[in-house]
Jmol script that loads the backbone (N, CA, C; Angstrom):
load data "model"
ATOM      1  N   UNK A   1       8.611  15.013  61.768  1.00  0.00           N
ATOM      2  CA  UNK A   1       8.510  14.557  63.131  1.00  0.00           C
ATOM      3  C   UNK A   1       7.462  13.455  63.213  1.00  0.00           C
ATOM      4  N   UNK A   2       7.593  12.290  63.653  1.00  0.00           N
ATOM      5  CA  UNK A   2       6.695  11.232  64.008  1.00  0.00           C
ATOM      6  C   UNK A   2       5.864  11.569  64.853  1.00  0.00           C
ATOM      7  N   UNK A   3       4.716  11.183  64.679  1.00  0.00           N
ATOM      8  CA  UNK A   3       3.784  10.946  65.842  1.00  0.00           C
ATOM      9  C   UNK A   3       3.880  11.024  67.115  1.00  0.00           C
ATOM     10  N   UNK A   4       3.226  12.021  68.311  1.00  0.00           N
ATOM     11  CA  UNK A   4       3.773  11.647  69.329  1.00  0.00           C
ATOM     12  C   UNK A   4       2.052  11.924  70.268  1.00  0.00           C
ATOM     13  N   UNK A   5       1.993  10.642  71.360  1.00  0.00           N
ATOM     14  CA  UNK A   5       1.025  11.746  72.256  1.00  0.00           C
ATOM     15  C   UNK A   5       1.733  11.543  73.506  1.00  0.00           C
ATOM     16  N   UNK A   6       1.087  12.594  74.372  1.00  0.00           N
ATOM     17  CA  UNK A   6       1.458  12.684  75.903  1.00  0.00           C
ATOM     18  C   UNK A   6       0.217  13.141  76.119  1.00  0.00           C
ATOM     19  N   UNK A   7       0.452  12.775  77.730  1.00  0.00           N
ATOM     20  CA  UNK A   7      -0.867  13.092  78.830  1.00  0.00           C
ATOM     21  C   UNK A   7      -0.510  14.315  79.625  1.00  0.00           C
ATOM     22  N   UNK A   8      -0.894  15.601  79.917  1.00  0.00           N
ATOM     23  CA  UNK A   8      -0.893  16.702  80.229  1.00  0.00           C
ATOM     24  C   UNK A   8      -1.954  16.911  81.321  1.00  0.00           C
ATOM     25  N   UNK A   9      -1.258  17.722  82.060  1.00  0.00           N
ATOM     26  CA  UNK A   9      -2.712  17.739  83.227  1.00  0.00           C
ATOM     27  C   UNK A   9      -3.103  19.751  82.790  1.00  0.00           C
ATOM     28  N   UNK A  10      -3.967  20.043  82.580  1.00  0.00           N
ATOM     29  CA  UNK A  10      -4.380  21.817  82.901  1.00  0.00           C
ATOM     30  C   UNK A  10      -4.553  21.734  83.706  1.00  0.00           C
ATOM     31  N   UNK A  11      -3.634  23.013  84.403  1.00  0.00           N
ATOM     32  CA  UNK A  11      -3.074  23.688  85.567  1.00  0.00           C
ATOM     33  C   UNK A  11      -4.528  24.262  86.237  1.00  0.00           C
ATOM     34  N   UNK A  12      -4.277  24.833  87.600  1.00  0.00           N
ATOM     35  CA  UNK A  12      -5.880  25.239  88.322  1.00  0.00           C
ATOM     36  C   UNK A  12      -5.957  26.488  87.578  1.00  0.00           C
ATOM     37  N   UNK A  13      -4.829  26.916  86.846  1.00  0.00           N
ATOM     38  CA  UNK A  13      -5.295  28.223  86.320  1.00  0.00           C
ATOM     39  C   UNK A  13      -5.801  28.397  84.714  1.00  0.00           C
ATOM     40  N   UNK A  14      -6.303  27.010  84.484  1.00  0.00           N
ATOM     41  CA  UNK A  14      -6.698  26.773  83.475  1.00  0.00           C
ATOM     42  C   UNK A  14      -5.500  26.826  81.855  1.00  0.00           C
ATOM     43  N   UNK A  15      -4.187  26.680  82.161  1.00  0.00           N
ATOM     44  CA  UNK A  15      -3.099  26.538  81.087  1.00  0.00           C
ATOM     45  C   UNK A  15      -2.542  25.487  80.905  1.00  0.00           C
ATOM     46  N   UNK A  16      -1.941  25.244  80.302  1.00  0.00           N
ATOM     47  CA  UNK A  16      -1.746  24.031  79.559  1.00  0.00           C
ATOM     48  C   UNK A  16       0.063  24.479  78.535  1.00  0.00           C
ATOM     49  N   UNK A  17       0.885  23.563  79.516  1.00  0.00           N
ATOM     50  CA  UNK A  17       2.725  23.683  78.775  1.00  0.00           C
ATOM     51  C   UNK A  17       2.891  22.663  77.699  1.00  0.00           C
ATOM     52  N   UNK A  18       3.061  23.486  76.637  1.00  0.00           N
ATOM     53  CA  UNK A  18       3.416  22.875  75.245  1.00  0.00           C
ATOM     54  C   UNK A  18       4.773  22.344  75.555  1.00  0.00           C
ATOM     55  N   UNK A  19       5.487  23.022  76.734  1.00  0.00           N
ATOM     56  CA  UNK A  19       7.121  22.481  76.463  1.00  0.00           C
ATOM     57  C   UNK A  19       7.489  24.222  75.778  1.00  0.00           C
ATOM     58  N   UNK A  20       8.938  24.221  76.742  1.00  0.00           N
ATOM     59  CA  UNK A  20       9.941  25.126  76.078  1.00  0.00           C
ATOM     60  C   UNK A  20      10.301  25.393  75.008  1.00  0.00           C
ATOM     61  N   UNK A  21      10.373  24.862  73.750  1.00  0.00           N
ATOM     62  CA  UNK A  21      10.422  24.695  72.354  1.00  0.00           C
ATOM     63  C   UNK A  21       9.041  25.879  71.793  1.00  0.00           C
ATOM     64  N   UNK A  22       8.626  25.300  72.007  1.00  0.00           N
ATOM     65  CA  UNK A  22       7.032  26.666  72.039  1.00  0.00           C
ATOM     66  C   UNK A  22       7.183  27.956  72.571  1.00  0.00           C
ATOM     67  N   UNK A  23       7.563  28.190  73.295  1.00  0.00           N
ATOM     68  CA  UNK A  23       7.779  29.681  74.483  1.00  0.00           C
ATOM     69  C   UNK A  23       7.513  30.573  73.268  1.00  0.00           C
ATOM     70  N   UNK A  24       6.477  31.804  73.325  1.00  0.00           N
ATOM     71  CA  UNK A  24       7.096  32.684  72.623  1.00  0.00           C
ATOM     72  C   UNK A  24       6.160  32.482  71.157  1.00  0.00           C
ATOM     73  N   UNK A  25       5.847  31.127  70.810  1.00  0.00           N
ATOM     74  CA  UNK A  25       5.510  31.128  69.601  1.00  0.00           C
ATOM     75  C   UNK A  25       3.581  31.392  69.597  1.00  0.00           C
ATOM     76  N   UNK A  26       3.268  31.564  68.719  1.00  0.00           N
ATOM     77  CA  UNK A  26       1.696  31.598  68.404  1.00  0.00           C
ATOM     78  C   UNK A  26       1.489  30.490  67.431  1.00  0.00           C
ATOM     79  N   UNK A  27       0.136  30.054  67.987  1.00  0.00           N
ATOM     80  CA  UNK A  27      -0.540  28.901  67.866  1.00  0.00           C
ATOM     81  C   UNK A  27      -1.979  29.338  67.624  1.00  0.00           C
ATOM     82  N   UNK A  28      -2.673  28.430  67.041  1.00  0.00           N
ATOM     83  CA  UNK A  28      -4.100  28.561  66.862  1.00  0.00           C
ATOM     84  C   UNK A  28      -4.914  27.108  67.760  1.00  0.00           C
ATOM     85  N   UNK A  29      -5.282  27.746  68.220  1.00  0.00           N
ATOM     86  CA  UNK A  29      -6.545  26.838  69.401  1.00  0.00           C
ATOM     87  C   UNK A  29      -7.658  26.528  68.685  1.00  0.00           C
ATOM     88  N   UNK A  30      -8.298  25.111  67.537  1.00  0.00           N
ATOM     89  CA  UNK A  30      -9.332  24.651  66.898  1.00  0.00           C
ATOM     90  C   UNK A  30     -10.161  23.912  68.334  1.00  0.00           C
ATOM     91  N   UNK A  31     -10.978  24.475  68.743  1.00  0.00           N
ATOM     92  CA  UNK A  31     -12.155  23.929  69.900  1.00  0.00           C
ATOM     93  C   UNK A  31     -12.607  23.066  68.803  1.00  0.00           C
ATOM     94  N   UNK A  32     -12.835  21.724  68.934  1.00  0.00           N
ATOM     95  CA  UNK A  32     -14.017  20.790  67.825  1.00  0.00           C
ATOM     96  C   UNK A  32     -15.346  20.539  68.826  1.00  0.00           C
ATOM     97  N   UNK A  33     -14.992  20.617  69.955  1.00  0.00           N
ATOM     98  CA  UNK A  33     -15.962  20.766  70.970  1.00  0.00           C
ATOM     99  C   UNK A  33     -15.602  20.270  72.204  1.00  0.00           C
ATOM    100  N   UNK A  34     -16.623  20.011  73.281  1.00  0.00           N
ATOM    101  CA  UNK A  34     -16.290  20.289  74.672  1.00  0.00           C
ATOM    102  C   UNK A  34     -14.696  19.705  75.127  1.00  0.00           C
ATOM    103  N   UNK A  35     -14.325  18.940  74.146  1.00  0.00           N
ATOM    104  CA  UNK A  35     -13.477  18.483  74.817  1.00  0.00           C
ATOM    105  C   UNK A  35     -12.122  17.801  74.198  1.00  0.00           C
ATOM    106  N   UNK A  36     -12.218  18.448  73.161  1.00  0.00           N
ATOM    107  CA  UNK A  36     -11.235  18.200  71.662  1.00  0.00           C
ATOM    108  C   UNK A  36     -11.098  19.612  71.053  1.00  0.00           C
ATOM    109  N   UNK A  37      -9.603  19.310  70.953  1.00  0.00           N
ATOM    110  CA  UNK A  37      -9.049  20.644  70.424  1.00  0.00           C
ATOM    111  C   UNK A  37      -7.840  20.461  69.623  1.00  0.00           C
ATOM    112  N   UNK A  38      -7.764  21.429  68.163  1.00  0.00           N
ATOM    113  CA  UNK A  38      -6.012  20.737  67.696  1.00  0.00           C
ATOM    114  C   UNK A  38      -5.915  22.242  67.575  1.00  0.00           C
ATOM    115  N   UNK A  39      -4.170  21.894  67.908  1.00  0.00           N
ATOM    116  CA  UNK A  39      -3.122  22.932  68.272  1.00  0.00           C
ATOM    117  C   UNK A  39      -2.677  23.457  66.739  1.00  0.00           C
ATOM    118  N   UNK A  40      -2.210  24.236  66.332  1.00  0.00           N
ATOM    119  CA  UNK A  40      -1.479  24.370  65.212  1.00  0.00           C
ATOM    120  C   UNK A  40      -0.205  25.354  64.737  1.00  0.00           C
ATOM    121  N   UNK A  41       0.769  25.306  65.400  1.00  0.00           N
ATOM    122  CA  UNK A  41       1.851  26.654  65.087  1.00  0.00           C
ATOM    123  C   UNK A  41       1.957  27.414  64.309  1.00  0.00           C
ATOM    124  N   UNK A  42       1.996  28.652  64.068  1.00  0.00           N
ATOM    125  CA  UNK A  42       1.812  28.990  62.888  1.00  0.00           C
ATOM    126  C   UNK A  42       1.934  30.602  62.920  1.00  0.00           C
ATOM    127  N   UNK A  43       2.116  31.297  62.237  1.00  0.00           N
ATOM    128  CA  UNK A  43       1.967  33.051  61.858  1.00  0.00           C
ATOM    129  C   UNK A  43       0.679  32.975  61.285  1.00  0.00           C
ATOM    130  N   UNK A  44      -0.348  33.886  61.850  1.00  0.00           N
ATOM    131  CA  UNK A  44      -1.105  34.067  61.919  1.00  0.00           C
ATOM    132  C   UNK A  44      -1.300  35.776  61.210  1.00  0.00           C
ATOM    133  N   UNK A  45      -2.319  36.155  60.308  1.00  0.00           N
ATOM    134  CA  UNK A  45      -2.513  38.051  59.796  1.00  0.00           C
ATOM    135  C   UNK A  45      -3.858  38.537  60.654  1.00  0.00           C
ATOM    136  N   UNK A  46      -3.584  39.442  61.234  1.00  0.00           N
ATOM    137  CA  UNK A  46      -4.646  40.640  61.887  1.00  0.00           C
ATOM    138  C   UNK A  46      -5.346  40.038  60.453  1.00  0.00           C
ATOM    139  N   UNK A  47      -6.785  40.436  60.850  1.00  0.00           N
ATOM    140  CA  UNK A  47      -7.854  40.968  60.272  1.00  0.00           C
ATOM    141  C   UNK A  47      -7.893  42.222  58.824  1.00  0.00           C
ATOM    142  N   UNK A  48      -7.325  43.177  59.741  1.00  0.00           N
ATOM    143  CA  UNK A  48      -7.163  44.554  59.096  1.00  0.00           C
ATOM    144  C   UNK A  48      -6.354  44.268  57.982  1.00  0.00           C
ATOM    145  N   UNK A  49      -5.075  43.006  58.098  1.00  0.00           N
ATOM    146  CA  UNK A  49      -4.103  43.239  57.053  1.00  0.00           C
ATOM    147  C   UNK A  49      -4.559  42.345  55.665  1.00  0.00           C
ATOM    148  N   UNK A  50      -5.591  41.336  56.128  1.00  0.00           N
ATOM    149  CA  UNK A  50      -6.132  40.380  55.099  1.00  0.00           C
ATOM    150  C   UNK A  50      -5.545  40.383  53.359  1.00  0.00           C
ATOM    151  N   UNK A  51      -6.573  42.036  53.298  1.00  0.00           N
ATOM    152  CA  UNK A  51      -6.262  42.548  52.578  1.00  0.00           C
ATOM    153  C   UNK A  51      -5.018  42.328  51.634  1.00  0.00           C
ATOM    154  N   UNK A  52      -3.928  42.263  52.306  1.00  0.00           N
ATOM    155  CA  UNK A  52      -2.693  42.216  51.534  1.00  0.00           C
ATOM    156  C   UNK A  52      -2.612  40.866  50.776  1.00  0.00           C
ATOM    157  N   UNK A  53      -2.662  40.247  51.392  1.00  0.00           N
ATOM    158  CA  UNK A  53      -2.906  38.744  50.732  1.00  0.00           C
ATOM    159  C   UNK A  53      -3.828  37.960  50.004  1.00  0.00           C
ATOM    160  N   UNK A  54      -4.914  38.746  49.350  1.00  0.00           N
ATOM    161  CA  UNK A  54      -5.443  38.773  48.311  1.00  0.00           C
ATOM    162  C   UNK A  54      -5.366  38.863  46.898  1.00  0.00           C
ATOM    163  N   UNK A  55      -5.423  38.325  45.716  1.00  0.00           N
ATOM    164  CA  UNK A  55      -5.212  38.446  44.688  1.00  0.00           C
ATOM    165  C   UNK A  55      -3.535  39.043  44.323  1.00  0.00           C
ATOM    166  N   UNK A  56      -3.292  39.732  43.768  1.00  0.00           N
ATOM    167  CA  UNK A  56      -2.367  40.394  43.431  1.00  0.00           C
ATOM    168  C   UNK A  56      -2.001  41.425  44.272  1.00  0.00           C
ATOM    169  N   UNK A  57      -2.203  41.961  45.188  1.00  0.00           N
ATOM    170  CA  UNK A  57      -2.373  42.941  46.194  1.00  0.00           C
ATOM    171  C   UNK A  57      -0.910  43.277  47.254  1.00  0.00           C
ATOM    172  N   UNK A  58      -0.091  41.990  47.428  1.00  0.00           N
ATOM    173  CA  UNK A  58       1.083  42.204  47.286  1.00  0.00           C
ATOM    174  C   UNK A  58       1.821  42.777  46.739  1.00  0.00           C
ATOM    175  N   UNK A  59       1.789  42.157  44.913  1.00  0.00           N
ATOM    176  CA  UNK A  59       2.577  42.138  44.675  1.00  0.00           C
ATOM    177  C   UNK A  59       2.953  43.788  44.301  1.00  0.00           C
ATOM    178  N   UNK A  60       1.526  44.435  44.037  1.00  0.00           N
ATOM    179  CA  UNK A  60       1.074  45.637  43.610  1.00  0.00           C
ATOM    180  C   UNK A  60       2.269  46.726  44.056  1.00  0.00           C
ATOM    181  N   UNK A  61       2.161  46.073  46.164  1.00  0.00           N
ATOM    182  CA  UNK A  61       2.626  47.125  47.327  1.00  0.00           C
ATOM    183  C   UNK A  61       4.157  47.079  46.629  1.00  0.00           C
ATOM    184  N   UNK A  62       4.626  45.739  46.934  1.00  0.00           N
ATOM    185  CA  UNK A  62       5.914  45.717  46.564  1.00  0.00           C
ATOM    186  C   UNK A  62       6.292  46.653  45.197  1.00  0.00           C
ATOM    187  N   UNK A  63       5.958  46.392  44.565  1.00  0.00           N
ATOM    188  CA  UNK A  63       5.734  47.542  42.968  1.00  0.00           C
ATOM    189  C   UNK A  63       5.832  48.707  43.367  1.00  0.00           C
ATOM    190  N   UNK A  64       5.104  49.105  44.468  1.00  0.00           N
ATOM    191  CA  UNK A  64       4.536  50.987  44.637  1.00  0.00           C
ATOM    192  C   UNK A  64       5.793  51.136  45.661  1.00  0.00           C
ATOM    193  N   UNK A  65       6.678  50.681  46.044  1.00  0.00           N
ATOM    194  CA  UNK A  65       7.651  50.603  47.051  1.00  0.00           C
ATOM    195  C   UNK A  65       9.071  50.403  46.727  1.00  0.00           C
ATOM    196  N   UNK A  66       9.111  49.651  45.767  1.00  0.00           N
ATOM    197  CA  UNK A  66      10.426  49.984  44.555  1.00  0.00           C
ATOM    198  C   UNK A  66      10.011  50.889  43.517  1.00  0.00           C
ATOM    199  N   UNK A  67       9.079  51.206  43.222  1.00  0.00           N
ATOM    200  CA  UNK A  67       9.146  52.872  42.967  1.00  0.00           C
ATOM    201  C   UNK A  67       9.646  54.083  43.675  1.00  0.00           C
ATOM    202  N   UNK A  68       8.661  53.929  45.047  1.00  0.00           N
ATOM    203  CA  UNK A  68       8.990  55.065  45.888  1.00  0.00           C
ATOM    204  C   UNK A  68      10.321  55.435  45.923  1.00  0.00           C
ATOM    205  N   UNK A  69      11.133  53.943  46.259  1.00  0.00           N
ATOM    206  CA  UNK A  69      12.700  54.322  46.401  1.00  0.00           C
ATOM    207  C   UNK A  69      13.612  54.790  45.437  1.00  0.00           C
ATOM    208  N   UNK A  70      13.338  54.344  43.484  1.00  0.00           N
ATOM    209  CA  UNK A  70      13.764  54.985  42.588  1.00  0.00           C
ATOM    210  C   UNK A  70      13.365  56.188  42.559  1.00  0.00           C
ATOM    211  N   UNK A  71      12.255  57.079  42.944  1.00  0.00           N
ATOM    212  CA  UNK A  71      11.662  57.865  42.212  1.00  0.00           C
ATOM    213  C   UNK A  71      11.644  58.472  43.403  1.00  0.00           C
ATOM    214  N   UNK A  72      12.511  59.960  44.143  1.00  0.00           N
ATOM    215  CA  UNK A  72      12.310  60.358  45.170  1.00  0.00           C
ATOM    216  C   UNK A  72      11.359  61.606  45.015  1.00  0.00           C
ATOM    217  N   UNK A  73      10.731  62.123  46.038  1.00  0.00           N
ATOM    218  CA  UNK A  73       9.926  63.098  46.184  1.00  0.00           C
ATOM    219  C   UNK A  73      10.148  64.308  45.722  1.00  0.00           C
ATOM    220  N   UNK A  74       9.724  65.142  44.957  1.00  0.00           N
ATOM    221  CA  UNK A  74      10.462  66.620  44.618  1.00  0.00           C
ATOM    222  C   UNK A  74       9.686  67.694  45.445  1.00  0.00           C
ATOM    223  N   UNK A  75      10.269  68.250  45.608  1.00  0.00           N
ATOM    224  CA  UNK A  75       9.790  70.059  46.685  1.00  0.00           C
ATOM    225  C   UNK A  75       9.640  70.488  46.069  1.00  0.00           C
ATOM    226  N   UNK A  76       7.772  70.846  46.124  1.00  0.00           N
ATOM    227  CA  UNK A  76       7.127  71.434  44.668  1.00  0.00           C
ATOM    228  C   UNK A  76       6.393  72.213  45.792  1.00  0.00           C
ATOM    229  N   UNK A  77       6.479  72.994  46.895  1.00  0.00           N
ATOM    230  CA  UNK A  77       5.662  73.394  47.781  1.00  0.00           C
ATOM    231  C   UNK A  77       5.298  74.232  47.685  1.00  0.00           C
ATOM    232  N   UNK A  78       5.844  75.277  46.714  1.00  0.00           N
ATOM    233  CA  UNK A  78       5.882  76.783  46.219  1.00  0.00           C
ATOM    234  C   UNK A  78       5.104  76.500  44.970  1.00  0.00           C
ATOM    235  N   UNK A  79       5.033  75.555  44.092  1.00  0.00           N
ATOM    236  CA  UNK A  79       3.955  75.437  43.528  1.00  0.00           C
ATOM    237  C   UNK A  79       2.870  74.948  43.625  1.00  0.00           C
ATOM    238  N   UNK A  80       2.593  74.019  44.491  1.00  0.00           N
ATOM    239  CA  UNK A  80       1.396  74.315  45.071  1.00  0.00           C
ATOM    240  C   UNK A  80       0.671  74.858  45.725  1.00  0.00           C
ATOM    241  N   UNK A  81       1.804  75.809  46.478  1.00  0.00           N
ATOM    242  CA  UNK A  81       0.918  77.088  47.224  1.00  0.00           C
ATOM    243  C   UNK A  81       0.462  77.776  46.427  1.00  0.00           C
ATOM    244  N   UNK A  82       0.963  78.116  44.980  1.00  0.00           N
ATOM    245  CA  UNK A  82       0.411  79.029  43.883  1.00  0.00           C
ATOM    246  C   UNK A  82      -1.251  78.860  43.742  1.00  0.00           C
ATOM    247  N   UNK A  83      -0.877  77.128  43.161  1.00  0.00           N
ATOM    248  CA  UNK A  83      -2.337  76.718  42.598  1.00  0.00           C
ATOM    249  C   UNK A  83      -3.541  76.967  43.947  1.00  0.00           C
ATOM    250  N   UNK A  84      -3.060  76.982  45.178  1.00  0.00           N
ATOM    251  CA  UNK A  84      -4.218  76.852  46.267  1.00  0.00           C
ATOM    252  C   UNK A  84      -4.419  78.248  46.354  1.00  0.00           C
ATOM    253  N   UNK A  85      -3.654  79.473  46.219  1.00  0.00           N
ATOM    254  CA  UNK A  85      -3.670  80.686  46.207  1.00  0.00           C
ATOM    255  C   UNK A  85      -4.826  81.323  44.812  1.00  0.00           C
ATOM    256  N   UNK A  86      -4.595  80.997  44.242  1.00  0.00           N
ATOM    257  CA  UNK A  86      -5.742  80.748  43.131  1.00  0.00           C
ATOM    258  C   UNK A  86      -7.069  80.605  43.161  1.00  0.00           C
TER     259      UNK A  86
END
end "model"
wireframe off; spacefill off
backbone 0.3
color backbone group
């Protein structure tokens, strides 16, 4: 997409219309200061999930998750009630 600017007025309620094409999407708001700001579209990760996207840490999950599905759970409940009975 080429270059484009337009002049925008913020509304009294302090918002500002990207245009219909946007609706819906998440963006990141860069303040550079009082009075400059760049927009940026984008998917954005919680905090909490960081994590995943670290080192190898993906690829790990994905690994432990095509396991899970080959390798189903066995009903061992009677033997472990033994060992806790113990």
């Amino acid at each position: 997409m080429a270059h484009t600017q337009q002049v925008k007025v913020i509304g009294g309620n302090g918002q500002l219309s990207l245009g219909k094409e946007f609706a819906g999407k998440m963006v990141l708001v860069d303040q550079l200061d009082s009075g400059t700001w760049i927009i940026k579209k984008g998917e954005f990760v919680p905090d909490a999930e960081k994590w995943l996207y670290h080192g190898q840490n993906l690829d790990k999950l994905n690994n432990a998750l095509d396991w899970a599905e080959k390798n189903k759970a066995s009903d061992n409940f009677e033997s472990v009630a033994k060992q806790i009975e113990k």
